[in-house]
N, C-alpha and C positions, 0 to 999 in steps of 0.2 A: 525643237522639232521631234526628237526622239521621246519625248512624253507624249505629243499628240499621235504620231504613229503608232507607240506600243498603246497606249487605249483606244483608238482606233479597230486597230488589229484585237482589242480585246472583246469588245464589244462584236467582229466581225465572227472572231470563234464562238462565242457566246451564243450569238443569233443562228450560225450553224448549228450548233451542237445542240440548241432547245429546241428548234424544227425539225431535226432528226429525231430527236427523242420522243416528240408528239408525234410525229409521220408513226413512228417503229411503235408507241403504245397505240396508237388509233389504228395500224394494222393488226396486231394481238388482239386487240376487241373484238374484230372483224373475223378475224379466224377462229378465235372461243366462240364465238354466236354462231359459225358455220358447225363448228364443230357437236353444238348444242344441237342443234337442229339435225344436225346428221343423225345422231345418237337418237334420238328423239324419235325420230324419223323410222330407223332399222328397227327400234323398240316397238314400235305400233307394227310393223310388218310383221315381225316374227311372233309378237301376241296373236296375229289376225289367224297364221298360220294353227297354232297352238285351236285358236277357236273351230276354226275348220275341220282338224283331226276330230276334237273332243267331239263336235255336232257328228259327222259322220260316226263314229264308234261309239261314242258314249252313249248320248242321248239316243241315238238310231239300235242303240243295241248289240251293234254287230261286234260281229269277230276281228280282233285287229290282228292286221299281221306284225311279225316281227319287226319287218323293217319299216315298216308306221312309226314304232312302236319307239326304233332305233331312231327315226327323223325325227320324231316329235321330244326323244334326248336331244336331241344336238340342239336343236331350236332351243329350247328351254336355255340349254346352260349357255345360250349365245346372251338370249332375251334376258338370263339373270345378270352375264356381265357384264350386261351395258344398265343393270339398273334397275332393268324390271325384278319385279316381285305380286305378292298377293295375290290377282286374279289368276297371272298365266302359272304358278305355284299350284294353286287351285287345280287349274284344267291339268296341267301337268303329271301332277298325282289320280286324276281321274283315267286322263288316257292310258296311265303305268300300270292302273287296276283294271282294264276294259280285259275282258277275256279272249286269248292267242288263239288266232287263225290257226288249225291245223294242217290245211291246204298249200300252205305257204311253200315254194320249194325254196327260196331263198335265193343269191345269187348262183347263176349258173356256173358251173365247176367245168373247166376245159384240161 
């Protein structure tokens, strides 16, 4: 009787512990594919961002202001950590060479 039990019982951890294990890797799959898609996701936003600056300043010609100048940094090096590269590299160095607004007063000083 105590051999049928303990393989009984073995078999019973067994089939716990592989259904757990497929449940906990089939959630990890689920959450890298979210996480993919996230990433993925912010990348295209903050390239789109980048393209908008560059169209208004670059291509239009105008005078960019400073703090254009400062967002379209921060964009970039978000847009670079998650991955991107090449195009928004591209526009990025275009907006950095667009010629500064001198009208710009900057943030207001109280």
């Amino acid at each position: 009787m105590d051999f049928i039990s303990s393989t009984v019982f073995g078999w019973l951890i067994t089939t716990i512990l592989g259904g757990l294990v497929g449940f906990l890797a089939s959630f990890l799959r689920k959450s890298a594919n979210r996480d993919k898609a996230f990433t993925q996701g912010m990348r295209v936003l903050l390239r789109a961002r980048l393209i908008d600056i560059h169209e208004k300043y670059v291509e239009h010609d105008e005078l960019c202001p400073v703090n254009v100048k400062e967002e379209a940094d921060e964009v970039y090096t978000a847009y670079h950590g998650l991955g991107g590269n090449g195009t928004g590299t591209h526009l990025h160095d275009e907006i950095m060479d667009a010629h500064i607004s001198s009208d710009n007063p900057g943030p207001a000083i109280h």
